[in-house]
N, C-alpha and C positions, 0 to 999 in steps of 0.2 A: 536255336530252331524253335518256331512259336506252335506249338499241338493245337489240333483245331478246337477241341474243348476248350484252351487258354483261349484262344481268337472270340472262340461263342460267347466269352463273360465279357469279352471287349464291350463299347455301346459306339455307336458308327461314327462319333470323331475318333476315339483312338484309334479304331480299326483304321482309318485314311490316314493317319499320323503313322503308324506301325506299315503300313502300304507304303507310304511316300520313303519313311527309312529303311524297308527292303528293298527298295527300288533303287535309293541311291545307293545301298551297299553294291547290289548286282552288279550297276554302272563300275564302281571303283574295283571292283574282285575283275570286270572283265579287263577294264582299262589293264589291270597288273598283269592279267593272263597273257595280252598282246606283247606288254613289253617285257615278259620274262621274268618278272619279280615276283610272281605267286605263287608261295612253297605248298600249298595244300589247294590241290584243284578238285576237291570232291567238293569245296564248302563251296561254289559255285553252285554247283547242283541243288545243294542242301537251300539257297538262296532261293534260289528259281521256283522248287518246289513249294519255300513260304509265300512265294509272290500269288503262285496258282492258290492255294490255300485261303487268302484273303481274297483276292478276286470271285471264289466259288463261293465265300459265304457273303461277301456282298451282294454279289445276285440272287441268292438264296433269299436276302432279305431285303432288294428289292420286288421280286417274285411273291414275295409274302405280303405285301404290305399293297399289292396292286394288281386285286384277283380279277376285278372286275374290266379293267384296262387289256388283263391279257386275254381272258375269253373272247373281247372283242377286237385283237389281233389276232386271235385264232380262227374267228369268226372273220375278219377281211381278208386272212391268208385264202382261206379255202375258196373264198367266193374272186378270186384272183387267179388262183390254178388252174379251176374249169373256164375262164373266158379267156386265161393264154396259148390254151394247145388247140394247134394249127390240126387239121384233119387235110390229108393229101390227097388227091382227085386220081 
């Protein structure tokens, strides 16, 4: 199980390299759960939650790296909400 401190010293090839091999552990822990062969089903969980873990901090660090990109999705979100709501007669 990889701590998110260990993942933050990652640099973002290992981090998709360490992504891509909790992915396919997941895959193979579930494949085993289906057909009955998986003596320890908590490390399932313990999987999933690495997956979430690297997933968070790669957004985190695409988010970081593309301030200006997001202001100006925040910036067309809002100018999109007020020209979609209908007013009823």
């Amino acid at each position: 199980m990889a701590k998110a401190a260990d993942l933050r010293q990652m640099n973002d090839d290992e981090l998709a390299r360490h992504l891509a091999e909790t992915r396919e552990e997941m895959f193979h822990l579930r494949f085993q759960l289906a057909m009955g062969k998986q003596d320890n089903s908590a490390r399932l969980g313990q999987v999933r939650r690495d997956v979430a873990r690297a997933l968070t901090l790669k957004r985190e660090r695409e988010l970081a790296s593309a301030p200006v990109a997001r202001a100006k999705r925040a910036q067309r979100t809002k100018t999109t909400r007020s020209r979609s709501r209908k007013v009823r007669p």
